[in-house]
C-alpha positions as CSV (number, residue, x, y, z in Angstrom):
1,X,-28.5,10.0,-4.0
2,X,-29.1,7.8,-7.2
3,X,-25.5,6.0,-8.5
4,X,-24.6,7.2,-11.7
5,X,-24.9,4.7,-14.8
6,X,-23.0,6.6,-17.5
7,X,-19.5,7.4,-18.6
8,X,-17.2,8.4,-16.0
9,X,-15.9,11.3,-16.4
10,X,-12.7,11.6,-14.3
11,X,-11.3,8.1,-16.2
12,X,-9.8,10.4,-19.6
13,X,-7.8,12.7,-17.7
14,X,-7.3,11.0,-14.8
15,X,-4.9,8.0,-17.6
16,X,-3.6,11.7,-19.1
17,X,-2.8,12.9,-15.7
18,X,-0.5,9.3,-15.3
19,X,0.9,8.8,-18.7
20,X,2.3,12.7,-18.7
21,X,3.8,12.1,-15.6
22,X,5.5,8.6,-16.0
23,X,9.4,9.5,-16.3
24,X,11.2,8.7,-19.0
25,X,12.7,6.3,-16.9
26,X,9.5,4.4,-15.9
27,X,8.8,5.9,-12.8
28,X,6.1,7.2,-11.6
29,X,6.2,10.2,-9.3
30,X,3.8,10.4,-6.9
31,X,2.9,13.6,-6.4
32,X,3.7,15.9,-9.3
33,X,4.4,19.6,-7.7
34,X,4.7,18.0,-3.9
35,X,8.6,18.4,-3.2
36,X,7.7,16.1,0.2
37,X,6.6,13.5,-2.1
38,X,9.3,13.7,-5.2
39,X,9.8,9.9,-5.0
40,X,8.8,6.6,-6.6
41,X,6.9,4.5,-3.9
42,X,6.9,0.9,-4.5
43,X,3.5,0.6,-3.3
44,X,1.8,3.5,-5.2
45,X,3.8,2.7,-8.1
46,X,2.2,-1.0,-8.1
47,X,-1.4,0.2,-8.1
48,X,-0.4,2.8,-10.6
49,X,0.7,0.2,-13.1
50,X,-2.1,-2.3,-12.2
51,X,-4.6,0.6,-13.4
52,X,-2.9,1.4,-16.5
53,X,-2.8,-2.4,-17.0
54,X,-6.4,-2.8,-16.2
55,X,-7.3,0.6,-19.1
56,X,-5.1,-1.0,-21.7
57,X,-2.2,1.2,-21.4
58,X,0.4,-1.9,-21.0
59,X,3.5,0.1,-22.4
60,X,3.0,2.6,-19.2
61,X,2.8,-0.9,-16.9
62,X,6.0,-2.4,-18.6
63,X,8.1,0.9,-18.3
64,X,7.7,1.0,-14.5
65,X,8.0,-3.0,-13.7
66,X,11.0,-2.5,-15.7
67,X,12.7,0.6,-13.5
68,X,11.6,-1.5,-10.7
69,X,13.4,-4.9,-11.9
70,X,16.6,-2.4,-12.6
71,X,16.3,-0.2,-9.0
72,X,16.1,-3.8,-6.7
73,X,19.2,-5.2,-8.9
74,X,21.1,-1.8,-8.6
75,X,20.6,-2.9,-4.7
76,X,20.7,-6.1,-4.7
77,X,24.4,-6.6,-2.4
78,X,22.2,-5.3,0.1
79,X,19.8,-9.1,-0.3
80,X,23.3,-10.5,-0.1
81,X,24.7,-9.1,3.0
82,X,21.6,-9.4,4.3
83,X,21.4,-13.5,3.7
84,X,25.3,-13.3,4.8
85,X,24.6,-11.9,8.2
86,X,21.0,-12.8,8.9
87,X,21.2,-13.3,12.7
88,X,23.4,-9.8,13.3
89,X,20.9,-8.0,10.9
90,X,17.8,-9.6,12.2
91,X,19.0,-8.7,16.1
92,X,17.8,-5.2,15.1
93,X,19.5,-1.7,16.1
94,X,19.5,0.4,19.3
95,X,16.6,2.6,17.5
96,X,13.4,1.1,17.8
97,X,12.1,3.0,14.8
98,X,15.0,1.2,12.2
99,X,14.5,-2.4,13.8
100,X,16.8,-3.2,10.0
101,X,19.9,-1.8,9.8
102,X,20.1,0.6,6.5
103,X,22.5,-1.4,5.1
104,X,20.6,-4.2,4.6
105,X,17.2,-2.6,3.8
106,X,15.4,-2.4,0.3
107,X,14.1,0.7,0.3
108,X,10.5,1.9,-0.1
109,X,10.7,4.4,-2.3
110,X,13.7,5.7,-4.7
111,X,14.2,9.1,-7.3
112,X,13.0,8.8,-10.5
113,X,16.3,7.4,-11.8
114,X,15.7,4.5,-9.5
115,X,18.0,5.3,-6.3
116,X,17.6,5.5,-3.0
117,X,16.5,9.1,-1.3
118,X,18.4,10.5,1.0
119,X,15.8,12.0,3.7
120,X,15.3,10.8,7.2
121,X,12.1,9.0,6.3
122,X,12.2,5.3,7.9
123,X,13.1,3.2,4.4
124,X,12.3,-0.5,6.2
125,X,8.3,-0.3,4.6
126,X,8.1,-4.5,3.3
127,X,3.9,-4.1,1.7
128,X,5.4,-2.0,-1.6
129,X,7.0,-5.5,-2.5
130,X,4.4,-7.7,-1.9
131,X,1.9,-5.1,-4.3
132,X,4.3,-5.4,-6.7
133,X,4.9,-9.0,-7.1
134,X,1.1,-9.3,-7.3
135,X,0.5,-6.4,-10.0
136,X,3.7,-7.7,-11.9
137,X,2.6,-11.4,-11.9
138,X,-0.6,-9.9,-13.0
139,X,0.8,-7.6,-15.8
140,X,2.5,-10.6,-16.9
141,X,-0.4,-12.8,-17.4
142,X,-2.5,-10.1,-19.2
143,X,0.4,-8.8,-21.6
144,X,2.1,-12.3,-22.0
145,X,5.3,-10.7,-21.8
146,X,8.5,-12.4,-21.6
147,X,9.3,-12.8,-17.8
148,X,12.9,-12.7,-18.4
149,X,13.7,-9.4,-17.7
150,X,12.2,-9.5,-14.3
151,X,13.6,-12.7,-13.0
152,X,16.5,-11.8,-11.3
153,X,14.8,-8.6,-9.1
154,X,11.6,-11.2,-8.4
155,X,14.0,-13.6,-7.0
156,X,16.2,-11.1,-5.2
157,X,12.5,-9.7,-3.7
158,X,11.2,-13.2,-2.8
159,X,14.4,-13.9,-0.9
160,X,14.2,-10.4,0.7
161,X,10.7,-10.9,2.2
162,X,10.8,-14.6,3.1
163,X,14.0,-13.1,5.3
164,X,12.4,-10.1,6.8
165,X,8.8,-10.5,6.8
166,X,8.4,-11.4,10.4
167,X,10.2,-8.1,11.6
168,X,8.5,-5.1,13.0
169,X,8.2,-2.3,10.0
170,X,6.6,0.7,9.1
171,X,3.0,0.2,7.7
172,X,1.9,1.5,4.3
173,X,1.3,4.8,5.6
174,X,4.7,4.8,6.8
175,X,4.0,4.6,10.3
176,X,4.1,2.4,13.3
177,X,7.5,1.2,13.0
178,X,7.5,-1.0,15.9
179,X,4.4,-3.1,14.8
180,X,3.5,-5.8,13.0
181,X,0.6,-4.8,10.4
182,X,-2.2,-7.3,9.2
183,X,-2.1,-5.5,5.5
184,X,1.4,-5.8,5.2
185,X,1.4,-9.3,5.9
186,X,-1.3,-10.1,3.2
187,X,0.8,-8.3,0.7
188,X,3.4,-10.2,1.0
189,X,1.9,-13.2,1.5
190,X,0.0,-12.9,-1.5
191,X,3.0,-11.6,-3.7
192,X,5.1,-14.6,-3.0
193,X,2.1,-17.1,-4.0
194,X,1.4,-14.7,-7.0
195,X,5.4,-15.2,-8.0
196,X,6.0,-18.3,-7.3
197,X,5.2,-19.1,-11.2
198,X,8.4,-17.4,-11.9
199,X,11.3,-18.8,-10.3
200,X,12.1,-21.9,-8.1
201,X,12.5,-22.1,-5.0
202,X,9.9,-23.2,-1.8
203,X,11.2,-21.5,1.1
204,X,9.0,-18.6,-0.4
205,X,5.5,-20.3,-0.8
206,X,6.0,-21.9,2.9
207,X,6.1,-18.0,4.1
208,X,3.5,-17.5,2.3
209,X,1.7,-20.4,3.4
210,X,3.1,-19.6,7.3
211,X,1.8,-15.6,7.4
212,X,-1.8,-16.8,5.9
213,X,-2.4,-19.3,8.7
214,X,-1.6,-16.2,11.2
215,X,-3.7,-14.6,9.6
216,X,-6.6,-16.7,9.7
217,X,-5.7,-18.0,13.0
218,X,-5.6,-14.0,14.5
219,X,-9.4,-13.4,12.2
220,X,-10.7,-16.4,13.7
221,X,-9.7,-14.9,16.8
222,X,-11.1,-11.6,16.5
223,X,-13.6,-12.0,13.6
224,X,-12.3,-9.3,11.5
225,X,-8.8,-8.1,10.3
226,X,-7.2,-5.5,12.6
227,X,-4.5,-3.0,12.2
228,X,-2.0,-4.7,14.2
229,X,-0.9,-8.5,14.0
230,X,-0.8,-9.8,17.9
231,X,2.5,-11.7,19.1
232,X,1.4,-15.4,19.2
233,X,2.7,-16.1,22.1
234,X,0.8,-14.2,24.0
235,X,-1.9,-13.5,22.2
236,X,-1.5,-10.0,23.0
237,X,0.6,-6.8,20.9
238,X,4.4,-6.3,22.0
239,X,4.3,-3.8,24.8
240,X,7.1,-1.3,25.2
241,X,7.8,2.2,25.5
242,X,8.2,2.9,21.9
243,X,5.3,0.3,21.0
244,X,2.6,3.5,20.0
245,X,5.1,5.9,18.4
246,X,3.6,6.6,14.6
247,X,5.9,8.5,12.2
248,X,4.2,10.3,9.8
249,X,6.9,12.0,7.2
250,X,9.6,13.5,9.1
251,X,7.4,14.2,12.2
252,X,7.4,11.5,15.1
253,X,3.6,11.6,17.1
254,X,2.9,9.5,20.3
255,X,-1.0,7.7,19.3
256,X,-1.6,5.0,20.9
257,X,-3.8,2.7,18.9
258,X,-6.1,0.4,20.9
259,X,-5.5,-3.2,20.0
260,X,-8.9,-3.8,18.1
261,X,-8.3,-0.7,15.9
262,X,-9.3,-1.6,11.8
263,X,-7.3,0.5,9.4
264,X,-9.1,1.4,6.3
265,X,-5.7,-0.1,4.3
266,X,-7.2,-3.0,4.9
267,X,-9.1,-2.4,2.1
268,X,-6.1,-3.1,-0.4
269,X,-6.0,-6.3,0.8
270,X,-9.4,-7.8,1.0
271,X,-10.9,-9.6,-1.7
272,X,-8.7,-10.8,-5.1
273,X,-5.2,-8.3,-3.6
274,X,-5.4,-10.4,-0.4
275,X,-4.3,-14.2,0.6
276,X,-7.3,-14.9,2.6
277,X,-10.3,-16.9,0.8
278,X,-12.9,-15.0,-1.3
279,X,-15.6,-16.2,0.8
280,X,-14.1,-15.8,4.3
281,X,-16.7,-14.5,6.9
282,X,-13.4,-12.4,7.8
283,X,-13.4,-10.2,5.1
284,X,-17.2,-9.1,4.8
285,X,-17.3,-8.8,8.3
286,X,-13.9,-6.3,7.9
287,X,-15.8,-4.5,4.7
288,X,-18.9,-3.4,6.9
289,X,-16.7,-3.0,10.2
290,X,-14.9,-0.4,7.2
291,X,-18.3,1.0,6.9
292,X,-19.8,1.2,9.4
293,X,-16.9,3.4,11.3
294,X,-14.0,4.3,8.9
295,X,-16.5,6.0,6.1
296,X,-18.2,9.2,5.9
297,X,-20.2,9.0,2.6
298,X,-18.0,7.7,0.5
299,X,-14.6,9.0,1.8
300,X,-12.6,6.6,4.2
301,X,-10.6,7.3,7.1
302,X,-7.2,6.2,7.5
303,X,-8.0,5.1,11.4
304,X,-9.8,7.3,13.7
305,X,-7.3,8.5,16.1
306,X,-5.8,9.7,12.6
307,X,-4.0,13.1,13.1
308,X,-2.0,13.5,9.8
309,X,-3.3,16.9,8.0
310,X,-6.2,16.4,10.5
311,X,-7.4,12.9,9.8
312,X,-9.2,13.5,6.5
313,X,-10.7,11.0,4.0
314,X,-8.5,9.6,1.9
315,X,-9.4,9.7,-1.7
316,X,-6.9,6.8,-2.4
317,X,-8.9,4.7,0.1
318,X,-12.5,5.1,-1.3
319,X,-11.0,3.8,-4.7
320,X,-10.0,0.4,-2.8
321,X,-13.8,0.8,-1.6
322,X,-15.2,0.7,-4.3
323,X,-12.6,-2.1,-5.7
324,X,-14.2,-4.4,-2.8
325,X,-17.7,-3.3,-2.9
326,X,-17.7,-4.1,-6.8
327,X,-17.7,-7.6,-5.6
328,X,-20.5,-7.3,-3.2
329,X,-22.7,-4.2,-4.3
330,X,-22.0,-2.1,-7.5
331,X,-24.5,0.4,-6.6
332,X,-22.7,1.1,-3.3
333,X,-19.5,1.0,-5.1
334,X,-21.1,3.5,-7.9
335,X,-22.2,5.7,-5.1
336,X,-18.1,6.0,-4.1
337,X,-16.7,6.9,-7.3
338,X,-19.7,9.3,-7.9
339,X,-18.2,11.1,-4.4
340,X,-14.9,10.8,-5.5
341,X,-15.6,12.7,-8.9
342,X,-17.1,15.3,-6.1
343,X,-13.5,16.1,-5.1
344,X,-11.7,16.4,-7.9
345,X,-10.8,20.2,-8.3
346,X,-11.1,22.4,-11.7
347,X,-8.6,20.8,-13.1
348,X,-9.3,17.2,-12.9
349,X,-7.1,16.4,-9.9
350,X,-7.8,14.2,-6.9
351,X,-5.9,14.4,-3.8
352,X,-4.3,12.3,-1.3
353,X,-7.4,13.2,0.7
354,X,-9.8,15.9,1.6
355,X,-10.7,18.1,4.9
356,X,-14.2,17.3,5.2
357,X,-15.5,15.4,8.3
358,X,-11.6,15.5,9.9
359,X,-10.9,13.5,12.5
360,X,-9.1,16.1,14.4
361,X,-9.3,19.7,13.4
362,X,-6.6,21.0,15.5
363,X,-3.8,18.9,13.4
364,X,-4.6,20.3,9.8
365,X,-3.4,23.4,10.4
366,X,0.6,22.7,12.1
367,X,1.4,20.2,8.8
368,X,-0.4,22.8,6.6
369,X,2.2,25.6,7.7
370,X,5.2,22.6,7.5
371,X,4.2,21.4,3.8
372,X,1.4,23.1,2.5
373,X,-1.9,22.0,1.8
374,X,-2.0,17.7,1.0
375,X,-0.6,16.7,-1.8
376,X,-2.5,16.7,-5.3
377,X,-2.7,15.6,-7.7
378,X,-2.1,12.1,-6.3
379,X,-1.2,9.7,-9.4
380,X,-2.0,7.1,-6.5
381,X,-5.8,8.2,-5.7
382,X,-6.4,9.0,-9.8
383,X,-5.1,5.2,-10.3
384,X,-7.7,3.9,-7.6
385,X,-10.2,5.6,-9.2
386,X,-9.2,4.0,-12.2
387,X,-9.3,0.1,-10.7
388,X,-12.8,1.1,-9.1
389,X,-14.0,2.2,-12.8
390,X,-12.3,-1.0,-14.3
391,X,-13.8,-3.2,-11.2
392,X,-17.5,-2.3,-11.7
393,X,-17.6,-2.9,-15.0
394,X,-16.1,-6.8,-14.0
């Protein structure tokens, strides 16, 4: 199928769909309708902004880098305390999926009016503040705002991550609690090099400096980036009895992951959003890895063992696709956003992701009768879409 060449037509309503659901706080709420999603994440929020940013709509950007800067200083005794009592905190709790206790945790994702939620959903998720560092720094640079409003929550983040970034944590997916994840590492490691412009300090840019080498050191291992970082010491992933429990939602699910698995959230992280040098062998060799398994057209799976809502392509995932294969081939990354416009329903709206070519058929049906069908619209798979328009045209 020939690429299309002229205007896209999801990019009008897709900035609509944003802007008229940014609260009048600066949030914006993920899913519009979707009572399981009625938060502000910190990582779709990031992207959300960065794609406003990257359309010209700066005043939506500063809004929510704003109700960010105000949510982490309404928290921030909790960086305190944390700093205060780093070895008790940092020994963990008796529940494998918390390895932070609560107290001392920033959360991942607050209400609209910038406080924490009050669900059972694990809050210790560290890649939401590494995507915002980056897409702040960024907004910053393109805007020429005054940083001064942001200074105190970039330092209170900085010294938050430098502290907890070599714990076990949920991924971005908010699962696999009691791993260490390859794409959360990049995150942060690139948002404390991206902010280190902003305030003082080095202890930050040696983490930074320390999680990239691991990173390098594990690619150069394996040849591409996997899903799970390996414990150094052994050169092998910690083994326990809790080591392949997932939690996705409110729902705890036993996969075990093999220790090569590739996530396709890796694909947030490769090329400009990642630490690792732009002309690493690593990173094409991850991108065709990607391919070559992980994609069905242009959809992407989450991983293959995926069982959330059956194990669908993710629509927020083929926008980071095309993002990377803007780089490398903008007829392949045409060809995606031509098959995400294929999804969008009669309104316009793109969803989290959709139920062709499911990984496992069986699952879609138990989380349909607990929440419904997937969430949509998705501001966070519109605002992909939007970086892959804005990337191609780079």
């Amino acid at each position: 199928m020939q690429a299309s060449s002229g205007p896209r037509p999801l990019v009008k309503s897709s900035i609509e769909l944003i802007l008229n659901h940014q609260a009048s706080t600066g949030a914006y709420l993920a899913a519009p309708g979707y009572g399981t999603y009625d938060y502000c994440w910190m990582r779709d929020g990031a992207f959300i902004a960065s794609a406003m940013d990257a359309h010209g709509h700066h005043d939506s950007a500063e809004a929510f880098h704003r109700w960010v800067a105000r949510a982490i200083e309404r928290y921030a005794d909790k960086v305190g305390l944390l700093e205060g009592n780093l070895e008790t905190a940092l020994r963990g709790t008796e529940d494998p999926l918390q390895p932070l206790d609560d107290r001392y945790v920033l959360h991942t994702r607050f209400t609209v009016d910038g406080e924490e939620g009050s669900n059972d959903w694990g809050n210790f998720q560290l890649d939401g503040y590494g995507f915002w560092l980056t897409m702040l720094a960024r907004h910053l640079k393109a805007t020429l705002a005054d940083p001064t409003p942001y200074l105190r929550a970039v330092d209170l983040v900085r010294r938050y991550l430098s502290a907890t970034w070599e714990l076990t944590c949920f991924d971005c997916w908010e699962e696999y609690p009691t791993r260490r994840h390859s794409t959360t590492w990049a995150a942060v490691a690139r948002g404390l090099t991206d902010s280190a412009g902003l305030v003082s300090g080095e202890s930050a840019g040696m983490v930074s400096k320390t999680i990239t080498k691991r990173l390098l050191d594990d690619a150069a291992v394996h040849g591409v980036i996997r899903k799970f970082i390996c414990d150094p010491r052994s050169g092998a992933a910690p083994v326990a009895p809790s080591a392949g429990l997932a939690v996705a939602g409110h729902e705890r699910v036993g996969r075990v992951l093999a220790e090569d698995a590739i996530d396709g959230g890796v694909l947030l992280v490769l090329g400009e959003l990642g630490p690792l040098p732009p002309n690493h062998a690593a990173i094409r060799a991850t991108l065709n890895r990607v391919e070559d398994t992980l994609v069905v057209d242009g959809g992407v799976h989450r991983y293959l063992e995926d069982e959330y809502y059956g194990g669908g392509l993710w629509i927020v995932l083929a926008g980071a696709l095309a993002c990377v294969q803007a780089k490398y081939d903008k007829t392949r990354a045409s060809e995606v956003l031509d098959w995400i416009e294929r999804q969008a329903d009669a309104d316009g709206y793109l969803g989290e992701q959709v139920d062709s070519a499911l990984r496992h058929p069986d699952r879609r049906s138990p989380w349909v009768e607990r929440w419904g069908p997937p969430a949509s619209p998705l501001l966070w798979s519109h605002a992909m879409y939007l970086l892959g328009t804005a990337s191609i045209k780079m």
